[in-house]
Structures are given as structure tokens and as C-alpha cells.
PDB file as gemmi writes it, atoms N, CA and C in Angstrom:
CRYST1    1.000    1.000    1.000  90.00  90.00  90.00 P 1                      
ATOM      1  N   UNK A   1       1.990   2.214   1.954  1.00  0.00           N  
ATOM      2  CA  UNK A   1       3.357   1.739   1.827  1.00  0.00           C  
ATOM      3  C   UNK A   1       4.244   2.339   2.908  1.00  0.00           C  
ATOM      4  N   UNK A   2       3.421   3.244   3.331  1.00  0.00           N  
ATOM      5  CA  UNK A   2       4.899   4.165   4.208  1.00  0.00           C  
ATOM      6  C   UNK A   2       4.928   3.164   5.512  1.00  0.00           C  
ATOM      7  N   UNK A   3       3.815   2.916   5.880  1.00  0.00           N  
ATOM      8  CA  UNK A   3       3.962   1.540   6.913  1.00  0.00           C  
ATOM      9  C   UNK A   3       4.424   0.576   7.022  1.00  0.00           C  
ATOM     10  N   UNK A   4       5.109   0.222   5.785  1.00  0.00           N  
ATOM     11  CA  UNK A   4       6.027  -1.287   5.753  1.00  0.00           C  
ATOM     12  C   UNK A   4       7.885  -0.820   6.319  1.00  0.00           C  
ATOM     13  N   UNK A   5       8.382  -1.461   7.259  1.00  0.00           N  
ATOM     14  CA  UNK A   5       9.537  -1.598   7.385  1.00  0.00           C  
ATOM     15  C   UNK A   5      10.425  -1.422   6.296  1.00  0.00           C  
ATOM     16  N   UNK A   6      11.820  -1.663   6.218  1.00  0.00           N  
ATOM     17  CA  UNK A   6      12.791  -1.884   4.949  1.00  0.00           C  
ATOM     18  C   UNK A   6      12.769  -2.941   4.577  1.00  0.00           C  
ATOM     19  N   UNK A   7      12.175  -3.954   5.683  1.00  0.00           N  
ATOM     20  CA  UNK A   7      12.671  -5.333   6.018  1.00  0.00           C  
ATOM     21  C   UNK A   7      11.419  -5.853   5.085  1.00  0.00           C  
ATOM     22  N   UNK A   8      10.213  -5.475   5.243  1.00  0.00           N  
ATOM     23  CA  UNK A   8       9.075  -5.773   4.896  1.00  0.00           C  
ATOM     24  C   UNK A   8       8.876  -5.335   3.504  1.00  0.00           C  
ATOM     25  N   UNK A   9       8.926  -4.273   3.096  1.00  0.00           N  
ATOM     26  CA  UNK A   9       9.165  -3.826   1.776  1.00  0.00           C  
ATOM     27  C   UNK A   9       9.796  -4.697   0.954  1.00  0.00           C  
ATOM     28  N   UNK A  10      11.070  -4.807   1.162  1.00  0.00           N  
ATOM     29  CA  UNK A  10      12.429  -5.802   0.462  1.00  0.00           C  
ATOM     30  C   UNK A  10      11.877  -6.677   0.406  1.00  0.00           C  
ATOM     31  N   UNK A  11      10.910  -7.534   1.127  1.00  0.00           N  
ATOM     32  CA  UNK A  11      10.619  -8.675   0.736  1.00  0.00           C  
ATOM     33  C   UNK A  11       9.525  -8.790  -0.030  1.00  0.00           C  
ATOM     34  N   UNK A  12       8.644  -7.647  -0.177  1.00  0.00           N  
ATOM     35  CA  UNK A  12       7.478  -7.629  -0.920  1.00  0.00           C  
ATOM     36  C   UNK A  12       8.457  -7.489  -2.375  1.00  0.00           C  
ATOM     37  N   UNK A  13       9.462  -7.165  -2.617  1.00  0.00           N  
ATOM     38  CA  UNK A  13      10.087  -6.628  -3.826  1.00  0.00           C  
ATOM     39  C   UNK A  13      10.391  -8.101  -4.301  1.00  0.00           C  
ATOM     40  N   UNK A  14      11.219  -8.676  -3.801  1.00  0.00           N  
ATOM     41  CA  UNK A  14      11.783 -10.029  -3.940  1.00  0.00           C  
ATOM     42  C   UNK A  14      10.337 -10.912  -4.159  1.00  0.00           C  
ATOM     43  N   UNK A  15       9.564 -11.196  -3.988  1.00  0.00           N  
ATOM     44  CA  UNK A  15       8.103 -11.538  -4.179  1.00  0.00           C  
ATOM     45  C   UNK A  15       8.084 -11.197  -5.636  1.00  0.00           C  
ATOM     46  N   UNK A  16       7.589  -9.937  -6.036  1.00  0.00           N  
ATOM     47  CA  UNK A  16       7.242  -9.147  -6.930  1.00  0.00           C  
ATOM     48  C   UNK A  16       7.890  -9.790  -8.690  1.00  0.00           C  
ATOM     49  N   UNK A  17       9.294  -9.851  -7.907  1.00  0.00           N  
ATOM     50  CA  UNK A  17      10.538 -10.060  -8.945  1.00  0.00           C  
ATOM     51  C   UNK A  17      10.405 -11.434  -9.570  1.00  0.00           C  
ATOM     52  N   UNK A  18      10.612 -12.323  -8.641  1.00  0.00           N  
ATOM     53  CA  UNK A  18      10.285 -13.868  -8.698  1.00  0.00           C  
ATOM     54  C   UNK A  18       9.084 -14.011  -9.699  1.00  0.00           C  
ATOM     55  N   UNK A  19       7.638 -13.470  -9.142  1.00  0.00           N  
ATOM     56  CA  UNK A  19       6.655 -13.405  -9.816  1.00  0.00           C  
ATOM     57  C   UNK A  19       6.986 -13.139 -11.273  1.00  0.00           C  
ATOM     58  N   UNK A  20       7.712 -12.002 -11.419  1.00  0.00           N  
ATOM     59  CA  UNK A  20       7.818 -11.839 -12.954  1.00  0.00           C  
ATOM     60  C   UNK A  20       9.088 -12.115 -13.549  1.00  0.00           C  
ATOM     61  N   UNK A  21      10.000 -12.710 -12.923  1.00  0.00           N  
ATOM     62  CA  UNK A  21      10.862 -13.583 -13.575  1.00  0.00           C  
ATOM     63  C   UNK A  21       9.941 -15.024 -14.095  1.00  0.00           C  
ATOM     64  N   UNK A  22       9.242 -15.329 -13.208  1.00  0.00           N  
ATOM     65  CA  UNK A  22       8.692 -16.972 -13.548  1.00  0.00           C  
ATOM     66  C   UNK A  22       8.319 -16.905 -14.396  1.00  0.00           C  
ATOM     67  N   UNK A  23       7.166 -15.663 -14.703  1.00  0.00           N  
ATOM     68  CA  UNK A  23       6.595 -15.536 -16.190  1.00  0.00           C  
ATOM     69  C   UNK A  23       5.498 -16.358 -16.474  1.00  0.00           C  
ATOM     70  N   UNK A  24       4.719 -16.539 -15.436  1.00  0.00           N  
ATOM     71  CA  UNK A  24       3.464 -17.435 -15.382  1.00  0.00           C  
ATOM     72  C   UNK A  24       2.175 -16.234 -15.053  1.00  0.00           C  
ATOM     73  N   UNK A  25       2.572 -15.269 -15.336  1.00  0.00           N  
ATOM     74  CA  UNK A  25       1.639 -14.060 -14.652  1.00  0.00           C  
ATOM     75  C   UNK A  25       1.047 -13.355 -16.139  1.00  0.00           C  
ATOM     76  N   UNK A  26      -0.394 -13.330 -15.964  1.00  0.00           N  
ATOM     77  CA  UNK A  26      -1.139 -12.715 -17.514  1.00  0.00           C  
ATOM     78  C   UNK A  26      -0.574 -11.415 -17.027  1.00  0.00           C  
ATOM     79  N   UNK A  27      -0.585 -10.710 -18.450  1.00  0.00           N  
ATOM     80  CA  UNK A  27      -0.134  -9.358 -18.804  1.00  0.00           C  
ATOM     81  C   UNK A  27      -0.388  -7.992 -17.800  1.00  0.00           C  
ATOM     82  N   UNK A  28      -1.722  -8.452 -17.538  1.00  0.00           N  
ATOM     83  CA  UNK A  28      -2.101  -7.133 -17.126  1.00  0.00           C  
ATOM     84  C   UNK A  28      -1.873  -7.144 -15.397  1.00  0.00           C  
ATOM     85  N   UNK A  29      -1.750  -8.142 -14.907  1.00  0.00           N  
ATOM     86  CA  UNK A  29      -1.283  -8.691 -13.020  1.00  0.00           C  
ATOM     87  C   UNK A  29       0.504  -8.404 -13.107  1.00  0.00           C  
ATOM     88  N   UNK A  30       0.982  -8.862 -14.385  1.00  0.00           N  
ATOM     89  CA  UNK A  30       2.099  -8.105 -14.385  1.00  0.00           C  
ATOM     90  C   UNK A  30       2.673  -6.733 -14.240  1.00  0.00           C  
ATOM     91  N   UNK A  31       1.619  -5.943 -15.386  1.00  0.00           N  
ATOM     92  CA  UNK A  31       1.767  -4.664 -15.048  1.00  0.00           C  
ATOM     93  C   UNK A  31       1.606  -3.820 -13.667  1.00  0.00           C  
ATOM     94  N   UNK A  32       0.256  -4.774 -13.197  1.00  0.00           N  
ATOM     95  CA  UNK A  32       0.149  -3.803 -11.569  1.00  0.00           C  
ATOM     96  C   UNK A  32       1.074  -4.265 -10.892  1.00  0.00           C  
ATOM     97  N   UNK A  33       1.740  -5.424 -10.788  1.00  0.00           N  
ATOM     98  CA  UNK A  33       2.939  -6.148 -10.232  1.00  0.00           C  
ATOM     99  C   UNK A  33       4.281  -4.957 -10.255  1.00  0.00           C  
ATOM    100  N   UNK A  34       4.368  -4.597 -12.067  1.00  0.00           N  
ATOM    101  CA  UNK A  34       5.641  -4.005 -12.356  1.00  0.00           C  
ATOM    102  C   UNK A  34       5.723  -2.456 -11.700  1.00  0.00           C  
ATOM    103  N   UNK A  35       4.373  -2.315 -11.641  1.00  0.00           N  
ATOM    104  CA  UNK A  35       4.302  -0.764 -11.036  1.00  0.00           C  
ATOM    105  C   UNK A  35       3.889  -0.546  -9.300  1.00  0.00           C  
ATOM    106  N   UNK A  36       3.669  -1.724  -8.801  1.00  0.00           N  
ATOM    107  CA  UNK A  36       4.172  -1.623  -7.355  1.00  0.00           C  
ATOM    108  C   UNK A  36       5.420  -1.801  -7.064  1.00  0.00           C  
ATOM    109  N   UNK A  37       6.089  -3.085  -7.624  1.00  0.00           N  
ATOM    110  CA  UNK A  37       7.901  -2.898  -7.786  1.00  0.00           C  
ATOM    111  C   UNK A  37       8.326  -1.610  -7.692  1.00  0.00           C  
ATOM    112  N   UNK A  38       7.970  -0.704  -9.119  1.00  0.00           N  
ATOM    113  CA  UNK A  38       8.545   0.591  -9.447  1.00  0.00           C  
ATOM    114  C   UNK A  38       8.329   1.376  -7.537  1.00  0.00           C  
ATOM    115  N   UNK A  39       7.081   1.244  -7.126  1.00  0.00           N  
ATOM    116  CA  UNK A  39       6.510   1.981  -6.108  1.00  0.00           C  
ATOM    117  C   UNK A  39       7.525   1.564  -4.851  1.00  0.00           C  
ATOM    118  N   UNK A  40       7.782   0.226  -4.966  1.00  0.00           N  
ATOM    119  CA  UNK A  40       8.716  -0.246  -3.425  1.00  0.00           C  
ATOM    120  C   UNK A  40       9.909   0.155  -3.686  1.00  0.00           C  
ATOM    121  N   UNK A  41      10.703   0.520  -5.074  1.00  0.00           N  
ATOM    122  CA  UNK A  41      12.225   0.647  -5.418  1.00  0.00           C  
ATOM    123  C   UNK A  41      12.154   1.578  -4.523  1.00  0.00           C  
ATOM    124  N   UNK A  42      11.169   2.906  -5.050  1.00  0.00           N  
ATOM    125  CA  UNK A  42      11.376   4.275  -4.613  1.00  0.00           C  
ATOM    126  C   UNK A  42      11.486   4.408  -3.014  1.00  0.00           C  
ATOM    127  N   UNK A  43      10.303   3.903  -2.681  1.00  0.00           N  
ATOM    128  CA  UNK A  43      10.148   3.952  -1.213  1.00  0.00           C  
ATOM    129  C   UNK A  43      12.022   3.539  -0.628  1.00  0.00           C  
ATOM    130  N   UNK A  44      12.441   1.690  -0.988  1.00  0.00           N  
ATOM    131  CA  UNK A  44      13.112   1.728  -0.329  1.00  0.00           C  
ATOM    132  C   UNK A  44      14.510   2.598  -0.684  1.00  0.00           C  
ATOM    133  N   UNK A  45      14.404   3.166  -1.828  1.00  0.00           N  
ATOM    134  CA  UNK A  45      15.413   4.062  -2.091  1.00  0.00           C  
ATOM    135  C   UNK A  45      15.334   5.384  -1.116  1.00  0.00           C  
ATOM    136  N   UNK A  46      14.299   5.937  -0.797  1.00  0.00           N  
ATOM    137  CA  UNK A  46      14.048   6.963   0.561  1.00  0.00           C  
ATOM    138  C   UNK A  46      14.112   6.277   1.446  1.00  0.00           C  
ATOM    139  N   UNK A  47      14.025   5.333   1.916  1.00  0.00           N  
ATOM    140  CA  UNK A  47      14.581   5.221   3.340  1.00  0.00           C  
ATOM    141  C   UNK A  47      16.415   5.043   3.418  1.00  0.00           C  
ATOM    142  N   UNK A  48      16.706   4.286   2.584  1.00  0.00           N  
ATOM    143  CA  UNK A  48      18.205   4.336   2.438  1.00  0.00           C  
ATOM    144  C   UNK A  48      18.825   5.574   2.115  1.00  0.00           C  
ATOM    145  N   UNK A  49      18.474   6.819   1.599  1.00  0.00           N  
ATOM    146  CA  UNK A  49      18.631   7.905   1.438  1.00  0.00           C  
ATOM    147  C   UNK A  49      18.472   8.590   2.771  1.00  0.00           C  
ATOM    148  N   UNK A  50      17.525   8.191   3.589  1.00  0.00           N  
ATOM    149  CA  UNK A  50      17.311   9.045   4.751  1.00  0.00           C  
ATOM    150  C   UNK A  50      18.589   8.012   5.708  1.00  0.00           C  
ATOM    151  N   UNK A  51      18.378   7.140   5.766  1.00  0.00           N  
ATOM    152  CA  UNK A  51      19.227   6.569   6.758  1.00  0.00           C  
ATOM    153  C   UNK A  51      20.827   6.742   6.705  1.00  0.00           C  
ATOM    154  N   UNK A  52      21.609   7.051   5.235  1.00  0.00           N  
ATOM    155  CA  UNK A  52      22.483   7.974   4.803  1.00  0.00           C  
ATOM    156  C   UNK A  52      22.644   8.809   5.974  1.00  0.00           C  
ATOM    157  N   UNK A  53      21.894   9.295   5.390  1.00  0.00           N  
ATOM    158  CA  UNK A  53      22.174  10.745   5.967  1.00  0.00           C  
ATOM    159  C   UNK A  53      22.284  10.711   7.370  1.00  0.00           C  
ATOM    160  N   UNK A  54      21.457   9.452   8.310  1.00  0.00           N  
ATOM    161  CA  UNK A  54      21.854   9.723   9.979  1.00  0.00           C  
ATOM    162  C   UNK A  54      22.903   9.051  10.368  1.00  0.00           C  
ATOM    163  N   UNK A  55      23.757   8.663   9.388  1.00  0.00           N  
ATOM    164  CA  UNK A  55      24.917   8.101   9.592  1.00  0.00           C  
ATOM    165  C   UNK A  55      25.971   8.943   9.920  1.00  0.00           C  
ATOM    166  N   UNK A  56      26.853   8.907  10.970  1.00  0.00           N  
ATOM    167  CA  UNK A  56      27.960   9.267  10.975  1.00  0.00           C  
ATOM    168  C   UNK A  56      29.136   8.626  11.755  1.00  0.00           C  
ATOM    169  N   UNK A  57      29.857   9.583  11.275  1.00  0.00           N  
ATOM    170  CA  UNK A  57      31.355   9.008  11.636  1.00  0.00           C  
ATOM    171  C   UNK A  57      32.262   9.465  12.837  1.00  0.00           C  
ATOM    172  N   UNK A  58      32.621   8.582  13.792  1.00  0.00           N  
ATOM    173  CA  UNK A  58      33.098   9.471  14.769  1.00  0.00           C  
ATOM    174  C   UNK A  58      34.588   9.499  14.440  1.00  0.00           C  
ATOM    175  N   UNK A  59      35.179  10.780  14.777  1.00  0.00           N  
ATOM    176  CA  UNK A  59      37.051  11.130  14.710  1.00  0.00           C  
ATOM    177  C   UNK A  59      37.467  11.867  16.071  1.00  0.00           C  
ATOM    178  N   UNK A  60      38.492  11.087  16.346  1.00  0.00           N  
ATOM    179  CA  UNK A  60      39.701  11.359  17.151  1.00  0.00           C  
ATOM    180  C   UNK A  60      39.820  12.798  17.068  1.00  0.00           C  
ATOM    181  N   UNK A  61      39.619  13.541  17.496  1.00  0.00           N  
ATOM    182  CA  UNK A  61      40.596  14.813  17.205  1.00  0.00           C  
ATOM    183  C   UNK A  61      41.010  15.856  18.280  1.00  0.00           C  
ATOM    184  N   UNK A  62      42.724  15.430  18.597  1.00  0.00           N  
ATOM    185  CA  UNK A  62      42.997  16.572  19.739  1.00  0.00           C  
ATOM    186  C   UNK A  62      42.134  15.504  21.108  1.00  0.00           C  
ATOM    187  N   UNK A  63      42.152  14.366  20.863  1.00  0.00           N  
ATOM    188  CA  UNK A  63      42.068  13.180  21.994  1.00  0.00           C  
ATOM    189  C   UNK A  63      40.665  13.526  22.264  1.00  0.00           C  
ATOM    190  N   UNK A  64      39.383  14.268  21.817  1.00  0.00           N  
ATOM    191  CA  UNK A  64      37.861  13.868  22.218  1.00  0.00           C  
ATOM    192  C   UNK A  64      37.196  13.479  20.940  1.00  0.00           C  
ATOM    193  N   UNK A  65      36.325  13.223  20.933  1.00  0.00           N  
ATOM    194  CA  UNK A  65      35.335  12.510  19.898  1.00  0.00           C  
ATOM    195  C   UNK A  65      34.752  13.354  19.330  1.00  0.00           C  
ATOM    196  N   UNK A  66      34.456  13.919  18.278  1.00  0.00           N  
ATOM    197  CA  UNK A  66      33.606  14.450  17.551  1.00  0.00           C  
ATOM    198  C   UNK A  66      32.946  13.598  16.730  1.00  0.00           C  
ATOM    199  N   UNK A  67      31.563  14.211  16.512  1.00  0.00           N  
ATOM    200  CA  UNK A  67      30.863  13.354  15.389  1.00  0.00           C  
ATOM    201  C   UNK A  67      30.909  14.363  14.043  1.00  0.00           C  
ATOM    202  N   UNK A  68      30.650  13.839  12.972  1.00  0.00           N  
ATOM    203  CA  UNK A  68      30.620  14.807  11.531  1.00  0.00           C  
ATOM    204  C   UNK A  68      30.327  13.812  10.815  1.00  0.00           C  
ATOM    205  N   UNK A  69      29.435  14.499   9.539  1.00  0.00           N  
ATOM    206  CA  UNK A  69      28.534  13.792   8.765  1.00  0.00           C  
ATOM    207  C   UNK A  69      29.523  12.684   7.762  1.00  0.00           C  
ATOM    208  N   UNK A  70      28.418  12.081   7.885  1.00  0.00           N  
ATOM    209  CA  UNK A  70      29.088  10.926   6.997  1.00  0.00           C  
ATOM    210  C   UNK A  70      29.579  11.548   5.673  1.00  0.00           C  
ATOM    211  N   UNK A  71      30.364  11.109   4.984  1.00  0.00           N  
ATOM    212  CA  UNK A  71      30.630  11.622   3.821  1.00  0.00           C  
ATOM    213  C   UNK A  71      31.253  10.622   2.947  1.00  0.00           C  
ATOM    214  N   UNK A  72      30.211  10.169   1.629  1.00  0.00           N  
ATOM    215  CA  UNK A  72      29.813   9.118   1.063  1.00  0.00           C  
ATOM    216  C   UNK A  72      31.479   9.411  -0.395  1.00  0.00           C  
ATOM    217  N   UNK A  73      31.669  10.209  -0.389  1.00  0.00           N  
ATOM    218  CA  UNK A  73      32.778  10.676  -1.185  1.00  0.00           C  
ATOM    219  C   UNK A  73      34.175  10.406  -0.639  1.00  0.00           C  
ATOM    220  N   UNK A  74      34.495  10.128   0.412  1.00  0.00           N  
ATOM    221  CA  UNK A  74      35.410  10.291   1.326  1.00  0.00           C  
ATOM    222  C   UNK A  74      36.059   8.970   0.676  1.00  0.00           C  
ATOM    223  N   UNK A  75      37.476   9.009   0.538  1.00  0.00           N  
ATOM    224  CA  UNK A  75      37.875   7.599   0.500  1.00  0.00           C  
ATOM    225  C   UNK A  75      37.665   6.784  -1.399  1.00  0.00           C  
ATOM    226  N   UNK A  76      36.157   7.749  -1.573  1.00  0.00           N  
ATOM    227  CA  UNK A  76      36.598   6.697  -2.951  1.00  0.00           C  
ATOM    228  C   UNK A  76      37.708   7.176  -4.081  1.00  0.00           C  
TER     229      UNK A  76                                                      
END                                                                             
């Protein structure tokens, strides 16, 4: 799994979902279905967690640019 993109993942998820929304899937293809889902949430939840974090924000300050970490609290 660590080899799939975000891009690639997400779509294996959306696959996954469909599949078991339709509800044409015997019990047990569901389950390995429901527990690779569980497996891609996580994954793409670590990459969005990592990509967080290389985010930042640039500020004005005293007329040069600084960078400083994003800060997901800021503003709400």
C-alpha cells in the first residue's frame, strides 16, 4: 500500500465504497473489502497528516518573508 499515490489510493477507496454500498457483494468479499477500506482510510489519513505538516505559511514581517509552520488552529 505504501506504493499507491493519494491519488491512487482515493480511488481504490471510492471503488471499495460503491462496492459495498451496491450490496451485491457475499459477506465474506465484503469483509476483506471493509478491512482494506479500513487499511486505505489510515494510509490516506498519514499522508494528509504528513503533508500538514509541510505546509506553511509565508508572513510579511519588518518587509522580508519568513516562513513558520502552518498552524491548523489559527483563525478558527
Amino acid at each position: 500500500m505504501e506504493d499507491l499515490t493519494f491519488e491512487q489510493a482515493m480511488k481504490r477507496l471510492e471503488e471499495i465504497v460503491s462496492r459495498l454500498e451496491a450490496g451485491d457483494v457475499p459477506l465474506d468479499q465484503s469483509m476483506t473489502l471493509f478491512e482494506e477500506g479500513t487499511k486505505l482510510s489510515a494510509y490516506l489519513s498519514k499522508l494528509l497528516d504528513t503533508a500538514e505538516q509541510k505546509v506553511t505559511m509565508i508572513t510579511a514581517q519588518n518587509g522580508t518573508e519568513t516562513e513558520v509552520p502552518f498552524d491548523t488552529e489559527e483563525g478558527e
